[in-house]
MOPAC internal coordinates of N, CA, C and O (Angstrom, degrees):
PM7 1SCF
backbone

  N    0.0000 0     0.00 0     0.00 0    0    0    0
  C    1.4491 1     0.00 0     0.00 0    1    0    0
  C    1.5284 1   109.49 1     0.00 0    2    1    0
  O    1.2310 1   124.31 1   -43.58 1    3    2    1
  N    1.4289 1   109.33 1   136.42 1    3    2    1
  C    1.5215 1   104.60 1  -163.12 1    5    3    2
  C    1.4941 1    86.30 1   -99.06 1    6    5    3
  O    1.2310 1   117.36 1    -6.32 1    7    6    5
  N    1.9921 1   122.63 1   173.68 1    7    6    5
  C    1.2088 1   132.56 1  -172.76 1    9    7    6
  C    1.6374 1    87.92 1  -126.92 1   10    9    7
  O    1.2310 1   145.40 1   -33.47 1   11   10    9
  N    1.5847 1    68.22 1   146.53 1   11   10    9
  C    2.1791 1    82.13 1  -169.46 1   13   11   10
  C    1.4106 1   116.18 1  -102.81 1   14   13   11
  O    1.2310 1   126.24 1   -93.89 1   15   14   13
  N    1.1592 1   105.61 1    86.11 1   15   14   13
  C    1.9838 1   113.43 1  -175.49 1   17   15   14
  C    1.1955 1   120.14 1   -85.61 1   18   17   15
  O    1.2310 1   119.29 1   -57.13 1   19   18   17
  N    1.4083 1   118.96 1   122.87 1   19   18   17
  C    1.6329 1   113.74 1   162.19 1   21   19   18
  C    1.2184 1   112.35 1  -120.92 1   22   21   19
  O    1.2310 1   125.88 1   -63.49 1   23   22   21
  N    1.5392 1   106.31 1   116.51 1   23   22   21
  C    1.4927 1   143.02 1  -176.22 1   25   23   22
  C    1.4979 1    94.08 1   -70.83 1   26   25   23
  O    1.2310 1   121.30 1   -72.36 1   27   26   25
  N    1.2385 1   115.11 1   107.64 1   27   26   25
  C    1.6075 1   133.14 1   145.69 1   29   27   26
  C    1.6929 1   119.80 1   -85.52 1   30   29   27
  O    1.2310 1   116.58 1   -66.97 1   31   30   29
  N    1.7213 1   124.11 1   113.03 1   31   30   29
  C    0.7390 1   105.47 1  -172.35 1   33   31   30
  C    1.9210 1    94.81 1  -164.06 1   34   33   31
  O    1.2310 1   131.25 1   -15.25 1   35   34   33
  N    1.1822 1    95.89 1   164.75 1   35   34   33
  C    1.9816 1    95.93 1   176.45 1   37   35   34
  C    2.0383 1    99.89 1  -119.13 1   38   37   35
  O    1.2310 1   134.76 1  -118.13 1   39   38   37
  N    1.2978 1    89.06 1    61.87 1   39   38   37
  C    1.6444 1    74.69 1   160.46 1   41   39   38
  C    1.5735 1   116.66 1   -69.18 1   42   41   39
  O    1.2310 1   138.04 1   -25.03 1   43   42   41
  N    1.4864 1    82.65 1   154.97 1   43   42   41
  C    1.9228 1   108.73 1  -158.99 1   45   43   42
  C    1.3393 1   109.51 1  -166.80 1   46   45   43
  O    1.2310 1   107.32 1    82.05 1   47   46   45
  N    1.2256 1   141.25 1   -97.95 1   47   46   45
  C    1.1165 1   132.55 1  -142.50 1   49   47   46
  C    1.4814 1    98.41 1  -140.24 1   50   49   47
  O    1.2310 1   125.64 1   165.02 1   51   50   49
  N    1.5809 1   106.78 1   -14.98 1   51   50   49
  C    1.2677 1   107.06 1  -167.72 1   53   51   50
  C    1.4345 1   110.66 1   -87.37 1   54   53   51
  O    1.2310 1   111.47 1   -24.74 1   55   54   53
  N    1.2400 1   133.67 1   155.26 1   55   54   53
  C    1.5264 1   137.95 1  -178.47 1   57   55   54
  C    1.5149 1   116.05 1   -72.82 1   58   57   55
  O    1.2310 1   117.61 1   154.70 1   59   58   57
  N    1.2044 1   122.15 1   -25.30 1   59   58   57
  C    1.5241 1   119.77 1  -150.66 1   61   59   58
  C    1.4279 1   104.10 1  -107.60 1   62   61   59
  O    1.2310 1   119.00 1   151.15 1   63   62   61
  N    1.5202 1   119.50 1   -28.85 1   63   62   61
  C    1.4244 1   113.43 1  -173.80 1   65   63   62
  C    1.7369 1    88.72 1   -71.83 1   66   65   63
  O    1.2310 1   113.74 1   127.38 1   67   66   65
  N    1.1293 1   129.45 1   -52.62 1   67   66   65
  C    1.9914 1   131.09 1   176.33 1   69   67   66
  C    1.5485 1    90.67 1   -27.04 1   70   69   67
  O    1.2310 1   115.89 1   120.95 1   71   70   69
  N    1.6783 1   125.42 1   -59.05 1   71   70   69
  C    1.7626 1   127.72 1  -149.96 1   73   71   70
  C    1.5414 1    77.45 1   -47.50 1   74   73   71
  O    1.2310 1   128.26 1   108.43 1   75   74   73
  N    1.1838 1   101.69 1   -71.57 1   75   74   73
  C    1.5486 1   133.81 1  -125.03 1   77   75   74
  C    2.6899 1    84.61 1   -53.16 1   78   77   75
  O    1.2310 1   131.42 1   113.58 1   79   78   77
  N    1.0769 1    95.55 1   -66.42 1   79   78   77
  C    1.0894 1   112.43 1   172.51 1   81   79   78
  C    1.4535 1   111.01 1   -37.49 1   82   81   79
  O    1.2310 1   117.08 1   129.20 1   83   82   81
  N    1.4599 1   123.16 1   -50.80 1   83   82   81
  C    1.3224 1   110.36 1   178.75 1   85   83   82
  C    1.9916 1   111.15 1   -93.25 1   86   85   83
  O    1.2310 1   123.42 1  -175.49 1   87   86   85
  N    1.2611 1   111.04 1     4.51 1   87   86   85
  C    1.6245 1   113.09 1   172.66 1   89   87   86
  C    1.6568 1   109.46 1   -89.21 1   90   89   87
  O    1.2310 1   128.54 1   150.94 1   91   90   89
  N    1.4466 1   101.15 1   -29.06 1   91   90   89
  C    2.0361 1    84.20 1   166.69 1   93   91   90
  C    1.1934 1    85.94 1  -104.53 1   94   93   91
  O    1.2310 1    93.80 1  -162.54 1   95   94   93
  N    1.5140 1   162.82 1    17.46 1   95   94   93
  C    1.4422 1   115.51 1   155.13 1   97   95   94
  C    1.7345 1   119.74 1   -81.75 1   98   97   95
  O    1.2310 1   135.17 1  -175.28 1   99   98   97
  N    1.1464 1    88.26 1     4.72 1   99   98   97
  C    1.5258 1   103.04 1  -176.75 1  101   99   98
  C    2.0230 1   116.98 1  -101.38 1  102  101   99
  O    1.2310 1   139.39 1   172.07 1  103  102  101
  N    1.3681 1    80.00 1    -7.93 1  103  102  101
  C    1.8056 1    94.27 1  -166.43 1  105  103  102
  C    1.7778 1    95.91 1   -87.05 1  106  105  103
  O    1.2310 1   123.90 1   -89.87 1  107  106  105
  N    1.6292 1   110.13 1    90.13 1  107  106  105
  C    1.7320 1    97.97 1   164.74 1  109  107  106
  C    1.8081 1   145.97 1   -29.98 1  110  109  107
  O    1.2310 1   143.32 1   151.95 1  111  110  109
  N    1.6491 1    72.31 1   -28.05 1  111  110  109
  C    1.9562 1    88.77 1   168.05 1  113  111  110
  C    1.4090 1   128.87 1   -77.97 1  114  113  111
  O    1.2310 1   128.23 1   170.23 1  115  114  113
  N    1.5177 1   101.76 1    -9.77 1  115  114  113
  C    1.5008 1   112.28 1  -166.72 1  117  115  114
  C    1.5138 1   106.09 1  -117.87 1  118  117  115
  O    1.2310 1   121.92 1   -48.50 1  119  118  117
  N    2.0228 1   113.93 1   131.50 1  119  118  117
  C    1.4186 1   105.02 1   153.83 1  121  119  118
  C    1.3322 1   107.80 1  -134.29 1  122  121  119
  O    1.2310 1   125.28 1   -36.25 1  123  122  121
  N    1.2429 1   107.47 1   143.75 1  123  122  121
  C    1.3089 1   132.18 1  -175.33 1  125  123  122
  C    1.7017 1   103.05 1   -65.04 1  126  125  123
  O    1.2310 1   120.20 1   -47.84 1  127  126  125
  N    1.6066 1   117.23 1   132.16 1  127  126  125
  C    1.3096 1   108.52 1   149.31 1  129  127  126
  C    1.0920 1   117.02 1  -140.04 1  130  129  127
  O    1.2310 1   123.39 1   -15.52 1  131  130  129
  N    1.6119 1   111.11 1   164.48 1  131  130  129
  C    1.5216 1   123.84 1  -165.73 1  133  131  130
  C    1.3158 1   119.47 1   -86.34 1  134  133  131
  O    1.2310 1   120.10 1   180.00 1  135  134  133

């Protein structure tokens, strides 16, 4: 069973909100919704 996350965030310039964004798109347990 996947977990249903929605990532609130202001990527910009900063490095970590990008990590953060590409560490659950990579996480099989996790789907993003809009």
């Amino acid at each position: 069973m996947k977990i249903k996350v929605l990532l609130d965030t202001d990527i910009g310039g900063d490095l970590d909100d990008a990590l953060c964004l590409a560490y659950l798109l990579n996480q099989p347990s996790c789907e993003l919704v809009e």
